[in-house]
N, C-alpha and C positions, 0 to 999 in steps of 0.2 A: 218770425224768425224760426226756422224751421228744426224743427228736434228741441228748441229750447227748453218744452215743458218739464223734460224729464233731468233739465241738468240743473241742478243746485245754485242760486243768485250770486254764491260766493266764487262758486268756480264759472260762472259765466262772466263778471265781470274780470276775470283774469285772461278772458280770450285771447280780448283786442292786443292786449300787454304779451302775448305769447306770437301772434300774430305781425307785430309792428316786431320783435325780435326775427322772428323767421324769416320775413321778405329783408331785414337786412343782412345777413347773412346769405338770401338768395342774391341780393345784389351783387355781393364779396363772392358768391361763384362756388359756396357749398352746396352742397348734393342732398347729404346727410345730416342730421346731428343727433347726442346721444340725452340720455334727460340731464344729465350732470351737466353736459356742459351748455343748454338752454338756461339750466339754472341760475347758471352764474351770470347771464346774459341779463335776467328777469328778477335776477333775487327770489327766487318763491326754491322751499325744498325739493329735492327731487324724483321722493315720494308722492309729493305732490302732484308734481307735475303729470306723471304716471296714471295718477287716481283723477284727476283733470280729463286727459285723453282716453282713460277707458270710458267715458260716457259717450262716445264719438264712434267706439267701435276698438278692434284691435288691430291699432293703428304700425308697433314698433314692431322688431324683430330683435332679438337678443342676439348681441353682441354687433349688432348693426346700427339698433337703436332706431329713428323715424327716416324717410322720407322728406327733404324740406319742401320741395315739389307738390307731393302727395298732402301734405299739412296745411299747406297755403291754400291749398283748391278746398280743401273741405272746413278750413275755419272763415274763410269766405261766404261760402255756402250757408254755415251754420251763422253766421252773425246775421247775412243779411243785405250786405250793403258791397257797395261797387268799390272797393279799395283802389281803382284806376280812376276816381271820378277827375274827368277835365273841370276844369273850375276859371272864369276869365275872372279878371279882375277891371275894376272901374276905377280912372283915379290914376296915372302915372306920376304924384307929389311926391316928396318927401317921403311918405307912409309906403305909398303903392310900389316906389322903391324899394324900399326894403324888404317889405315884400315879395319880391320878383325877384330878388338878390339871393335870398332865403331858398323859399321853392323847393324845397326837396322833402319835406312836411313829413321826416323821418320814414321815409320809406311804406307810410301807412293810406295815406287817405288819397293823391293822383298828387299832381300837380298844376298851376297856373299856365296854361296853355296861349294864352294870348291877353292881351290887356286894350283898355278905351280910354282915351281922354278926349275932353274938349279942345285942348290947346293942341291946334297944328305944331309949335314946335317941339309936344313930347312926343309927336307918333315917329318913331323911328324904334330900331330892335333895342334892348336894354336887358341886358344879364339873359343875352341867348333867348329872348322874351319879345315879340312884336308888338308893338303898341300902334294901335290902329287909331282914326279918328271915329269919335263918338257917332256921326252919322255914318258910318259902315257897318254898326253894329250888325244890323238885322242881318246884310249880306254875308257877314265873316264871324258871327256867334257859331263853335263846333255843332255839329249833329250832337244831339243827345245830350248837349251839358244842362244842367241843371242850378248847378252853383253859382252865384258870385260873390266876390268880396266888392264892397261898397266903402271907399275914402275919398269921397269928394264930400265938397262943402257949398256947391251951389248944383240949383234945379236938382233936388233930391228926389219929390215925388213926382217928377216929369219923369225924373231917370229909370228909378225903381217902374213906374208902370210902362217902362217901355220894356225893361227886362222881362217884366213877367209875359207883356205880349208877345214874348219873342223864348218864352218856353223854361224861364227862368222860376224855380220850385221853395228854392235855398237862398238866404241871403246870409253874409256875416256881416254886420253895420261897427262901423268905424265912424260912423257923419256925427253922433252926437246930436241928431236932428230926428224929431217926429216926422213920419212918414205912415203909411195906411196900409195895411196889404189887404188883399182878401181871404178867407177862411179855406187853409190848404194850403199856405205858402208858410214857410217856417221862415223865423227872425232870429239870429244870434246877435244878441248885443254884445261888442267887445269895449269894455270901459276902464282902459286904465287906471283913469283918476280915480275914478271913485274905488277901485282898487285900492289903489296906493291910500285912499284917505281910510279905507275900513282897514287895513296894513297898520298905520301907524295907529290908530283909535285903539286897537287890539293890543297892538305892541307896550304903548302908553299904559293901558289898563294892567299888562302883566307886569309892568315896572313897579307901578302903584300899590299890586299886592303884597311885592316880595318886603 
């Protein structure tokens, strides 16, 4: 992450959070904005924000305030990471729906570019979204994606090593199933339940004290 050595842990993880405000705002077709009113975007003071930005350089101009343009290219830069990533998704069910329904993954991280299933009758377009059948993958996986989201519930590690031989780095897992990667592919597990069950176990306990 380049320059990060010299910025402080506390205002680096306030990046992303100033960064996911800016590109929305770029979306809505501002130009500019001032710290006051980032602030109120972000909730962080506006002093703050200020003292944030000057480890980046001298970024504002008084009585103009930033750049949103300007802001987005270099907190990009300084994070690291590709805020347009294409990302397919596996799985047009129930889940993969809403998913693809969703899609706009607040203006921070890309979007779901195209999706896979097994069953011929979900390949058709869905929320402006193509769903292709699963043996097309290799032909119609974008250049350069990296990503997928995983919501299927059969042939998981057939699917998964087909991903990866087809240039796939990232996984987010929805299957609730053991699967195997190799050393250099990252695994997000997304677990509702067991959310929801450490949610209530939590809840419970603070009940129990009062």
């Amino acid at each position: 992450m380049n320059g990060s050595k010299s910025v402080p842990k506390a205002t680096f993880q306030r990046y992303p959070v100033y960064l996911k405000a800016l590109r929305r705002l770029q979306k809505h077709g501002k130009t500019r904005v001032m710290s006051k009113e980032l602030a109120e975007l972000v909730n962080v003071e506006p002093t703050t924000i200020r003292r944030d930005f000057s480890f980046l350089g001298n970024l504002g101009k008084q009585g103009y305030g930033y750049n949103v343009d300007d802001l987005i290219e270099i907190f990009n830069r300084q994070l690291g990471v590709d805020f347009d990533e294409k990302i397919i998704l596996i799985g047009a069910g129930n889940l993969g729906r809403a998913l693809m329904h969703y899609n706009n993954w607040d203006y921070v991280v890309g979007e779901i570019v195209c999706a896979f299933d097994a069953d011929p009758a979900k390949c058709y377009e869905q929320f402006g979204i193509q769903v292709y059948p699963m043996d097309e993958l290799e032909e119609r996986i974008p250049a350069g994606c990296h990503i997928a989201i995983l919501t299927i519930s059969h042939k998981v590690q057939s699917t998964v090593d087909l991903l990866l031989d087809n240039g796939i780095t990232g996984i987010v897992d929805f299957t609730h199933q053991h699967f195997v990667v190799p050393k250099g592919v990252v695994v997000k597990v997304v677990d509702v339940v067991s959310s929801i069950q450490e949610l209530v176990f939590e809840s419970n306990s603070m009940h129990q004290k009062q």
